[in-house]
C-alpha positions in Angstrom: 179.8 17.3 -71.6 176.9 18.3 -74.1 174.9 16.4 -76.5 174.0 19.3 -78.3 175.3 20.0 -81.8 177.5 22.9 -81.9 177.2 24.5 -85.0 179.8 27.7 -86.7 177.3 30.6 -88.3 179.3 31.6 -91.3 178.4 34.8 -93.9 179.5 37.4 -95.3 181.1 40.0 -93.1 183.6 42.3 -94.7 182.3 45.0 -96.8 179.0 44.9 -94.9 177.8 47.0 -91.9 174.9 44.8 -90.6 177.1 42.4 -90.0 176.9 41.9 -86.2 172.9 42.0 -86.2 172.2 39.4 -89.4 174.6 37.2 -87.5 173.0 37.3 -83.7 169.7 36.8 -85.7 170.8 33.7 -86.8 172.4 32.9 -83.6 169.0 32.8 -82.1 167.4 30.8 -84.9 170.3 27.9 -84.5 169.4 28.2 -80.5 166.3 27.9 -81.1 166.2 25.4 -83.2 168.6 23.6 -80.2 172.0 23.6 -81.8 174.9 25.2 -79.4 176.2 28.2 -81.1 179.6 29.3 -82.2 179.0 33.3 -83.4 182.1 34.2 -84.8 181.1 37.7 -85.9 180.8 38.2 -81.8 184.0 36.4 -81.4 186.5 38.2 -83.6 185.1 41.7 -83.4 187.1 41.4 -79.8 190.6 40.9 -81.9 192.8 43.8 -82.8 192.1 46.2 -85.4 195.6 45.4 -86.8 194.5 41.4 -87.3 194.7 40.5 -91.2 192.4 38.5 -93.0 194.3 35.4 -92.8 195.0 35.7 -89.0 191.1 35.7 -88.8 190.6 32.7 -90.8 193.1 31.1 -88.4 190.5 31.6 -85.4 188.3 30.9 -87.6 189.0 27.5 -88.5 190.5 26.8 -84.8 186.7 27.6 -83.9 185.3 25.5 -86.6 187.5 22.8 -85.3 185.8 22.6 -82.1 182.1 22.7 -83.5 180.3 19.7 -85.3 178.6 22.0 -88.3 178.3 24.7 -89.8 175.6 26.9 -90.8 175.9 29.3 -94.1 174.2 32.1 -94.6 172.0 33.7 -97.2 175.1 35.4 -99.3 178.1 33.5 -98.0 179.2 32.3 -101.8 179.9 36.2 -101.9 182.4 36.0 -99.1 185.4 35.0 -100.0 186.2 34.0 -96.1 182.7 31.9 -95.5 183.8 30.0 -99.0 187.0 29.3 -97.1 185.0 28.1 -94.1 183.2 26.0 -96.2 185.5 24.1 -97.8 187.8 23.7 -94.6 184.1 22.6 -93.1 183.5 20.2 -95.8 187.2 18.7 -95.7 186.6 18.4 -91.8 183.2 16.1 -92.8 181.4 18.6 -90.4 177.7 18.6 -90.9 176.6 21.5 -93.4 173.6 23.3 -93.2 172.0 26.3 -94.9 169.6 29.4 -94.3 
């Protein structure tokens, strides 16, 4: 068992091709800042290429479910997906936190 805080980096990901590196940069920072870190951008490039937006969101908020936070992005209100991770974050009472 940990007694770090596990926090879910959210953003913007579709429509942008710089995805995977903005994302593992922030990965770092939350690391470094001593948080344990849940990199979804790592995570779900691993699904199929057939998997829909809304089967990502399911992973998405099964992943949130196991973290304590999340952590948003410069951008994410552009993102229709990190809005939804928000919200589903902020009904959860998980901690929020921003870039």
């Amino acid at each position: 068992m940990t007694d770090k805080v596990r926090i879910y980096i959210s953003g913007k990901i579709t429509g942008t091709t710089d995805y995977i590196s903005r994302f593992n940069k922030a990965e770092i920072e939350m690391i470094n800042q001593g948080y344990e870190v849940v990199n979804p951008a790592t995570m779900l490039d691993h699904l199929p290429t057939s998997t829909t937006h809304k089967e990502y969101m399911h992973v998405s908020y099964a992943l949130l479910d196991i973290c304590d936070g999340i952590y948003l992005m410069h951008g994410w209100k552009d993102s229709v997906g990190a809005v939804l991770e928000y919200d589903y974050a902020l009904d959860k009472g998980l901690v929020i936190l921003y870039e």
